[in-house]
N, C-alpha and C positions, 0 to 999 in steps of 0.2 A: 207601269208602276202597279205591285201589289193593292188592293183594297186591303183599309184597314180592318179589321175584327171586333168584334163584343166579345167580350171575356168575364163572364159572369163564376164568380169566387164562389165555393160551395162550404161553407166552414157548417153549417147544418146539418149538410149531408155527413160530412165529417166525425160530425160527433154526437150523431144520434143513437150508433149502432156500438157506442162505448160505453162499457160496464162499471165504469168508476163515474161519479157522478163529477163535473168539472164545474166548480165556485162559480158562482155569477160574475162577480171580477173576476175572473177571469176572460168569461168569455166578453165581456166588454172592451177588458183593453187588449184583445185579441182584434175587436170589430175596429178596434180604434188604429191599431196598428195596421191591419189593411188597407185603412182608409187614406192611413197617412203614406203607405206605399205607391197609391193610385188606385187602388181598385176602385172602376165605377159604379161596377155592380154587383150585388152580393145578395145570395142565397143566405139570409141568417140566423132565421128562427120557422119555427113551425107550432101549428095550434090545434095540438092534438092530444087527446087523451094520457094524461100522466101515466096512467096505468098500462098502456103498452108499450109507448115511450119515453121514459123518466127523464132523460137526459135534457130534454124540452120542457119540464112541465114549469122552466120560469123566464118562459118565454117573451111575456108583458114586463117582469121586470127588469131585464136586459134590454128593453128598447128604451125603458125609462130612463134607466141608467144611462146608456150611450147621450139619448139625447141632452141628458142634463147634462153630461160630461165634457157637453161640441165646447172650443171656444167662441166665442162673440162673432155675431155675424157671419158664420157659418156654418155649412147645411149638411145631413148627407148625402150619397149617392144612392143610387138605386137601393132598395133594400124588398126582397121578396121573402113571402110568411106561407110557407106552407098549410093546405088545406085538404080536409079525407071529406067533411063532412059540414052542414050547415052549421052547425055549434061552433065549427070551428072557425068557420065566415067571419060570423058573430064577432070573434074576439079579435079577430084578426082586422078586422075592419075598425074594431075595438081601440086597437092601441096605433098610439101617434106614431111617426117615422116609419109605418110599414106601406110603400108606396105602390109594390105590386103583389098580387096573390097567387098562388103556383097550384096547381092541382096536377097529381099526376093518374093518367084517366087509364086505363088496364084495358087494349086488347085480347089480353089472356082471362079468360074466365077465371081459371084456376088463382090465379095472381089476384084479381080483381076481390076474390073473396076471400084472399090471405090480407089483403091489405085495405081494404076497407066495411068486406063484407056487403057488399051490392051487386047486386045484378044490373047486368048491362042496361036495363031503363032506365033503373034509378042513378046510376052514372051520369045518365047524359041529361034525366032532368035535372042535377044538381050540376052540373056544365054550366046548363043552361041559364040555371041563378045564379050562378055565378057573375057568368057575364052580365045578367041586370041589374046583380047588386055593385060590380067591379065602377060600372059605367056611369048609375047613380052616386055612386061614391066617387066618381071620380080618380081611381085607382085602375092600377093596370089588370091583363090579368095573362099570365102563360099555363096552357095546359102541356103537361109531359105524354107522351105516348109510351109508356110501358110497354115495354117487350115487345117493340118496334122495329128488332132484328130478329124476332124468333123465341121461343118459349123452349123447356127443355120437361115441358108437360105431355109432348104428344100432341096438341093441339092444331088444330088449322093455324098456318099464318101463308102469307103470303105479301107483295108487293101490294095488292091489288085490298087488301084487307087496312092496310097502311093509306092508300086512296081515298077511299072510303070513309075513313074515320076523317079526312083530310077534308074532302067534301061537304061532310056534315058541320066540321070547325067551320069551314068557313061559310055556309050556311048560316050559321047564328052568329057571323060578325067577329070571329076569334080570328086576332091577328098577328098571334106570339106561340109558334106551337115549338117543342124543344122534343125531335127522337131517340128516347133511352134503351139501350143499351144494356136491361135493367140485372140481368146477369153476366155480362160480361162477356158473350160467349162469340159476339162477331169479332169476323175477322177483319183486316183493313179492305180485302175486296169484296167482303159481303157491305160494310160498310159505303165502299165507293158505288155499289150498283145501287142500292137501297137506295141512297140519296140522290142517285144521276136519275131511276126511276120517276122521283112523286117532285123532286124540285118545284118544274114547272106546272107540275099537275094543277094547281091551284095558286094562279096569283095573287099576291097581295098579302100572303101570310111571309112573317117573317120566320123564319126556317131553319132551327138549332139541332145542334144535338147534346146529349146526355150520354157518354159512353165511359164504361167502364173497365177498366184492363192491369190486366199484370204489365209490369213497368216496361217489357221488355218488347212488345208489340204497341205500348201506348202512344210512340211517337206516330209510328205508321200509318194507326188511327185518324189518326191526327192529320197527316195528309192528307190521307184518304178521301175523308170528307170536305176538305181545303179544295183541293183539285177540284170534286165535284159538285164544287160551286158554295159549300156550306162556310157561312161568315160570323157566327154564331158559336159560343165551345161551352159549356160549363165543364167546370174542372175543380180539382181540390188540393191544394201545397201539399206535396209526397204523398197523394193517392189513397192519404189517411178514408176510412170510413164504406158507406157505400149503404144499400138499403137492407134495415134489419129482418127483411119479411121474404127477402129473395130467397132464403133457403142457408144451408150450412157451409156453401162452398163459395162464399162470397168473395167474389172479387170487386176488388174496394175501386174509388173513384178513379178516375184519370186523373193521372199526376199533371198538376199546373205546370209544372217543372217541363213536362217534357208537351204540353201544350206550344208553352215559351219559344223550347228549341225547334220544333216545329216550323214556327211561324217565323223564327229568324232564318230558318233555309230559304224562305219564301220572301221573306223582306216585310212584311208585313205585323210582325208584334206591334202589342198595345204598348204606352209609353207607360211606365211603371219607375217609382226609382230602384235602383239597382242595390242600394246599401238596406235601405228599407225593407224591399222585400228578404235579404239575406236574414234581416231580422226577423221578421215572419215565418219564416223556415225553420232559424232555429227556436220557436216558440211553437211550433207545432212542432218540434222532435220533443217538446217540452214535455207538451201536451202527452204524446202520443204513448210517455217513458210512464209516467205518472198515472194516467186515467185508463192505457188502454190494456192492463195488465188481465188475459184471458180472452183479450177480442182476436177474431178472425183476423193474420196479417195480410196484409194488402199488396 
């Protein structure tokens, strides 16, 4: 029998890298409507400077919102708050309903100083409070491995560089790593080797990925890393979005969509309702018609 998956919803990622700015209700009863689909776990906000990312900067009052919104005696699911920087810890620790913290940590230099501006020390010291602050708080916490198939900088990368960083996580007790994908650019068997490589490398981390693709190999992906062992997906309803600092040629998230079919060849999808999510689909074509007029298509 198939094991089942974690299928962590990305509507963050989704709609950070969109140029129309999307109402707060909105993205509430957007979080609400997932939730009532089944998703357990969802990427939803992020705590980061309004000034490079605007789309985020009401970040605290979407969590407000939702929570006031629950009915009676009920909770949500998983909800992770992205983080670049200590400030951003801060707030994000800050506000109610946000239950895990997400860093995504840049084996690419190059990357690393487009998207946070750190040099590899200070990266790993702010890793590293991370997880002291995650753990005194009592909060989860997942680091992303940025450009964990390969940079399109020139840069060193290898399997062996993927290890390494791997070793160090779990050195300081990280036990939620997720590898992104973070331009798009593997393929389903650089995919299946990357992941058949570092699995075992390190026990005890639980071991995601983050991948990102044009629609048309996003299934493949999708095996790919199934087969080799990977139980873990983040994804995003029709592949809307993806990371605004990757560069001009973005290709946007992996489509949930073909996550889904994916995991039905294998017998193993999340249980989801079926009506529900169609509605979610068509609220992000909603989304996608309205806010994302001049964004990069996906």
């Amino acid at each position: 029998m198939a094991e089942k998956v974690k299928l962590i919803e990305c509507p963050r990622d989704a709609w950070q890298g969109l140029p129309e700015l999307i109402p707060t209700e909105t993205k509430v009863e957007y979080l609400k409507q997932l939730i009532s689909a089944g998703f357990q776990h969802i990427d939803a906000v992020s705590f980061v400077s309004p000034k490079h990312v605007k789309q985020m900067a009401d970040s605290e009052e979407v969590m407000r919102a939702l929570l006031t919104s629950l009915p009676d005696g009920s909770s949500l699911p998983e909800i992770i708050g992205i983080v670049v920087n200590e400030k951003g810890l801060e707030r994000a620790l800050a506000t109610p309903g946000v239950s895990t913290i997400g860093y995504p940590y840049s084996i690419s230099a190059y990357f690393r100083r487009a998207n946070a501006n750190m040099t590899r020390g200070e990266s790993r010291q702010l890793v590293e409070t991370l997880k002291r602050e995650t753990k005194t708080a009592n909060k989860g916490l997942v680091i992303y491995i940025s450009m964990a198939f390969g940079n399109p900088y020139q840069e060193p990368w290898g399997a062996e560089i993927v290890q390494d960083t791997l070793d160090w996580l779990k050195d300081i007790r990280v036990t939620t790593v997720s590898l992104a994908d973070t331009v798009g650019t593997a393929t389903p068997e650089l995919v299946h080797d990357l992941y058949s490589k570092v699995k075992d490398h390190v026990a005890g981390i639980e071991l995601g990925v983050h991948l990102h693709s044009r629609p048309d190999t996003a299934e493949a992906k999708v095996l790919a890393a199934y087969q080799a062992g990977c139980r873990r997906f983040d994804s995003a309803l029709t592949g809307l979005g993806g990371c605004p600092f990757a560069g001009d040629d973005l290709v946007g998230n992996i489509q949930t969509e073909s996550v889904l079919a994916a995991l039905v060849r294998v017998g193993a999808q999340p249980s989801l309702d079926g009506a529900k999510l169609a509605r979610v689909i068509e609220m992000t074509n909603e989304i996608r018609a309205k806010y994302a007029q001049g964004a990069v298509a996906s």
